[in-house]
C-alpha angles and dihedrals in degrees: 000000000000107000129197133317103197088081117101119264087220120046126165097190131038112247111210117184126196126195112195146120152218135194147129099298097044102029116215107280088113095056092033091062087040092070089040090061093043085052090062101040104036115115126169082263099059127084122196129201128181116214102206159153093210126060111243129220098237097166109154083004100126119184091029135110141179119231116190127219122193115262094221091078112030088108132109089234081066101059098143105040082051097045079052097048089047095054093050088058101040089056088042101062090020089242111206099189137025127210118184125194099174145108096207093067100082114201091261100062081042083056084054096045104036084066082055091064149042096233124017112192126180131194119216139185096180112076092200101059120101115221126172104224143128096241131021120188113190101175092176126117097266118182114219102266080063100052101049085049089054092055090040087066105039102038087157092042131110105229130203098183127167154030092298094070093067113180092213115151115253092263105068080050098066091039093051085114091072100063115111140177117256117223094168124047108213105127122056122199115202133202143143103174139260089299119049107182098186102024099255103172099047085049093050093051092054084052094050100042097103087048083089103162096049114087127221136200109203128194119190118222115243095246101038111145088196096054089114101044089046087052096054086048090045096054090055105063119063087211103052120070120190133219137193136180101354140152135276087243083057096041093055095050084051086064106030089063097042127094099206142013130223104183145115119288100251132092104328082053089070095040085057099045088048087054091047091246110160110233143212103193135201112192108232098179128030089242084071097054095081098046081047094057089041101048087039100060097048085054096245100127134359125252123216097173144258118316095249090070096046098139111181091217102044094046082045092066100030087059096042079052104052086041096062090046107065096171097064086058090037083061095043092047088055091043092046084045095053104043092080110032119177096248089037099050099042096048089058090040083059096048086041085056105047086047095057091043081046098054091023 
């Protein structure tokens, strides 16, 4: 496919741009495993910029810069004022390669832009959806019938499919050591990402208030519209700290000295995961449901449901009884420890790696 000829013929960096969002609506998971990636792949040759509605916190992030793009047509009903607004970008900072994280961008404005690059690559969670790219990474836990979906559609594709192609950030990497198996189960992390649609933490801690000699560690989502309210109910229990805004360092210790996770099934899943920390998890976006299932029926974690039947009384039940009985999250704490053993998991971040130098 012949690509375009406004690049330079000589070009001494490498020039990757990302298009992709977060909000109130969405959270931040996509951005969140946008920087991961860049913090894999990012060399003293190579140049970033988001394109973007949102600013991004981009602190200690060199190399990197935020491009905004107005809010009024980042809509799929505005294809061709976006597709507009993108080329002028990519000419502008002479872009290379393309990466797109988004659900806004449908396959025929991929079709448009990937004529723009050298290399147009496109994360997923969704294994159903067509999209006409270079490169799809789907690093979800697909069960075989999905997988094989996913390659039915994109027979020329490169595909990068699959739990062993974590986008973790470089950090919880290097910190992988630290990841234990939990045999007691005295300290509770919570989090239900940066978006919470249904107010889902402040709903758990009003389930868990009586639990009063089990600590818990509580971090409120950016864009939470309940963190008042969570921080009234925090101060006063003497078992229960709250956290809010915090980094990805904080956020690992966070992990690395909990028993056991009740959260949403997005990035900090895998984080956790990662860190062998059992889970309880509470979908919060529909791109969550299908890792869920999958994680749920080979016992790794345990599935309460989606968000939108969060229901106080039920999950009530459902937690006094998994509490009771310590063997079910005995069983879910050796399954979550043994999904990314050390040997395991470097040898496939090493695969993960030559794959990305080899296509970027």
């Amino acid at each position: 496919m012949e690509k375009r000829l406004l690049l330079k013929k000589y070009s001494f960096n490498e020039n990757i741009g990302i298009i992709s969002n977060e909000s109130s609506d969405i959270g931040s998971g996509h951005i969140s495993r946008c920087l991961n990636l860049i913090s894999q792949i990012k060399n003293n040759k190579r140049n970033f910029y988001f394109f973007s509605s949102s600013r991004i916190n981009l602190k200690k992030t060199k190399k990197v810069k935020n491009i905004l793009i107005n809010k009024n047509i980042i809509s799929t009903k505005h294809n061709k004022k976006l597709y507009l607004k993108y080329k002028l970008k990519i000419i502008k900072y002479n872009i290379q390669y393309l990466i797109i994280d988004s659900y806004q961008i449908n396959i025929a404005l991929e079709k448009k832009l990937r004529k723009l690059v050298k290399v147009l690559i496109i994360i997923d969670d969704y294994y159903w959806r067509k999209h006409n790219c270079d490169v799809l990474i789907n690093n979800n836990f697909l069960n075989s019938y999905q997988k094989k979906y996913i390659k039915k559609l994109h027979p020329n594709t490169k595909l990068l499919i699959g739990e062993k192609y974590l986008l973790l950030n470089k950090f919880f990497y290097k910190n992988k050591f630290k990841a234990k198996l939990r045999k007691k189960f005295r300290k509770i992390f919570i989090f239900f990402g940066n978006a919470e649609p249904n107010s889902e933490t402040l709903k758990l801690l009003k389930i868990l208030e009586k639990f009063s000699n089990i600590k818990m560690n509580c971090i409120i989502g950016k864009y939470s519209k309940d963190k008042n309210r969570i921080i009234a109910l925090c101060k006063n229990k003497k078992n229960i700290k709250y956290y809010y805004d915090i980094s990805n360092k904080k956020v690992l210790n966070l992990i690395i000295n909990s028993d056991l996770a009740i959260g949403s099934g997005g990035v900090n899943l895998l984080e956790r995961l990662f860190l062998g920390l059992p889970s309880i998890v509470i979908t919060t976006a529909d791109n969550q449901i299908n890792t869920a299932i999958n994680l749920n029926k080979k016992k790794k974690i345990l599935y309460l449901g989606d968000y939108k039947n969060f229901e106080i009384q039920n999950n009530k039940i459902k937690l006094e009884y998994i509490f009771k009985n310590k063997n079910i999250l005995k069983l879910v704490s050796l399954n979550s420890y043994k999904m990314f053993s050390k040997k395991y998991f470097f040898k496939l971040s090493e695969e993960f790696n030559k794959v990305i130098k080899k296509v970027i």
